[in-house]
C-alpha positions in Angstrom: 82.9 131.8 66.4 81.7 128.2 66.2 84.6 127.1 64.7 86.5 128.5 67.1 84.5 126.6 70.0 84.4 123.3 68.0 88.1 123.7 67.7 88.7 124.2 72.0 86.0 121.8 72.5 88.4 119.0 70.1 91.8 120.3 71.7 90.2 119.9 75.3 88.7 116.3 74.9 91.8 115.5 73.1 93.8 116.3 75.9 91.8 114.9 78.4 91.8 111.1 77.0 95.7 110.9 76.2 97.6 108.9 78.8 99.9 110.9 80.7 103.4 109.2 81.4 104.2 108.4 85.0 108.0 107.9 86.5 109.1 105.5 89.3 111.9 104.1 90.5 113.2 101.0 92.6 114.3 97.6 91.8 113.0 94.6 89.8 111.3 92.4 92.2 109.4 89.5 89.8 109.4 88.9 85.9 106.4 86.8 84.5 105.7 85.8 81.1 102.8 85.3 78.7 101.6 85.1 75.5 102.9 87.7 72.8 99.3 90.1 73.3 98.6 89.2 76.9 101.2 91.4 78.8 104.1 89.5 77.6 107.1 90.9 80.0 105.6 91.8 83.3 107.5 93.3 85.7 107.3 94.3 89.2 108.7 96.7 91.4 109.7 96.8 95.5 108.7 100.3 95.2 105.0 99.4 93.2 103.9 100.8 90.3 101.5 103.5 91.7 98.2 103.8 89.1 98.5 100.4 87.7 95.6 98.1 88.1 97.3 95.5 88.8 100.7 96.1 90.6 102.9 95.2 87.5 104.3 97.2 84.0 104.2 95.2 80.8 105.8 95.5 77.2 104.0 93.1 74.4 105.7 91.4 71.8 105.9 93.4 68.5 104.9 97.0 70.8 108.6 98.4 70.7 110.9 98.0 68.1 113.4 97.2 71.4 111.2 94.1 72.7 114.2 92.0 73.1 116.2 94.9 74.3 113.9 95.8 77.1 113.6 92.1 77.9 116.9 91.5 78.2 118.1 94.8 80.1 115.0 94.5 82.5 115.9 90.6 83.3 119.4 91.7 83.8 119.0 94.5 86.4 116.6 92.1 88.1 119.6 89.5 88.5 122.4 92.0 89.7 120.0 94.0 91.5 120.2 97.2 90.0 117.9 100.2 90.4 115.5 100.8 87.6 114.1 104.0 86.6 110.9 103.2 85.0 108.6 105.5 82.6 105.5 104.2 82.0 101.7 105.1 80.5 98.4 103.4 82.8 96.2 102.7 80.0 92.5 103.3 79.6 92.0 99.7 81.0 94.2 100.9 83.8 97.4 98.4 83.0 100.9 99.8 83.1 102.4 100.3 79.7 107.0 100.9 79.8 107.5 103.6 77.8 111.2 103.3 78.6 113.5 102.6 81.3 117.2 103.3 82.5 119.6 101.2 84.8 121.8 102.5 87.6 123.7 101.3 90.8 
């Protein structure tokens, strides 16, 4: 029985402290860059970014395989204008981590 209890006591306080993934969408309205840790790509949205500290989503250098991709895609739909689906995770600190994204007219 007390295995049983330490077991729903883990699962629950494991599920309560992973981030859960939030979806909006609307277009690219500023791109600011940093240094490689310090929220390299920034972006921000005409729709916000609800649950973000600040109002911005960010990808560091070296924390997707597809830094370059996402940088590139993002900065392109910014300049044409296009509508951006973004998924994204607030962090504990309560900045705006892209999961992933898609581009559409």
């Amino acid at each position: 029985m007390r295995l049983v209890r330490l077991a729903l006591f883990i699962s629950i306080t494991v599920a309560s402290v992973q981030a859960q993934a939030a979806f909006v969408s609307g277009k690219v309205n500023a791109i600011f860059l940093s240094a490689s840790t310090n929220f390299a790509f920034r972006i921000n949205m005409t729709s916000g970014i609800p649950g973000c500290k600040s109002n911005f989503a960010y990808i560091n250098v070296g924390g997707s395989g597809n830094y370059e991709a996402y940088v590139s895609s993002l900065t392109s739909a910014y300049l044409a204008g296009k509508t951006v689906g973004l998924t994204y995770t607030v962090q504990s600190d309560g900045y705006c981590l892209i999961n992933e994204f898609g581009v559409s007219d």
